[in-house]
N, C-alpha and C positions, 0 to 999 in steps of 0.2 A: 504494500500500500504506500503512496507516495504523496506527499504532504501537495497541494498546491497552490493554495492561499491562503492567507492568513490576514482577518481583519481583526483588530483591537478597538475598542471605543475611548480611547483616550485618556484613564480615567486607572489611578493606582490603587491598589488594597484588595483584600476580600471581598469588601460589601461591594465595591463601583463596579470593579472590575468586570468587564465581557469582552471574551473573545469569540469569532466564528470563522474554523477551519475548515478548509475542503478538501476529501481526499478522493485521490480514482485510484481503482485498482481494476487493473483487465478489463476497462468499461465500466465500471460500477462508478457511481460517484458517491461519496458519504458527505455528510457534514456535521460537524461538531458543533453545536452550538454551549457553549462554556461557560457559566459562571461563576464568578471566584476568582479567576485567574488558574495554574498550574494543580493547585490540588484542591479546587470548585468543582461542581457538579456539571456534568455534563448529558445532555440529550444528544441522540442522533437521528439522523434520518440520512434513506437512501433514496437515489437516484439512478435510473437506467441512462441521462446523457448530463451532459454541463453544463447546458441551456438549463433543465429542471432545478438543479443542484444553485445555480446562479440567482436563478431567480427564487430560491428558497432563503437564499443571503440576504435580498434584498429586502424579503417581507423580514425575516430576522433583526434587522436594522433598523427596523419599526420606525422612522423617520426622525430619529433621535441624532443631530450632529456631534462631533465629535470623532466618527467613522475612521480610521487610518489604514489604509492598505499596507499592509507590513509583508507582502510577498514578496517583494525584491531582497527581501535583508534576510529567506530562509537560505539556509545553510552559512552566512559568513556569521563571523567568526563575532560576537557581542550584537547581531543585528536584530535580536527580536526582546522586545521591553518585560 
């Protein structure tokens, strides 16, 4: 399974804290919807393409700004908050 996005809502601690992850594997798309940060509770849901998966992001993001695309910073080295 291979990480592919990753948004954060801006926002540090346990209580603020949401992230929403998306992963594909062989086709599958999942998403993590996270909160707490790292050891918060997590919901998933799947998807059969990334168009579904995407737009499960967006309704996840519930029109709340602050939104950050943290995908370019997976895998380097201190890039993800």
């Amino acid at each position: 399974m291979e990480r592919r996005k990753h948004f954060w809502n801006s926002r540090w601690g346990r209580i603020g804290r949401k992230d929403i992850l998306v992963f594909e594997d062989g086709g599958q798309w999942m998403v993590e919807a996270r909160d707490g940060g790292s050891e918060g509770a997590s919901r998933w849901f799947e998807f059969g393409d990334e168009e579904s998966a995407v737009d499960a992001v967006r309704r996840l993001m519930d029109d709340s700004d602050g939104w950050r695309d943290l995908s370019g910073l997976i895998g380097k080295p201190g890039g993800n908050p």
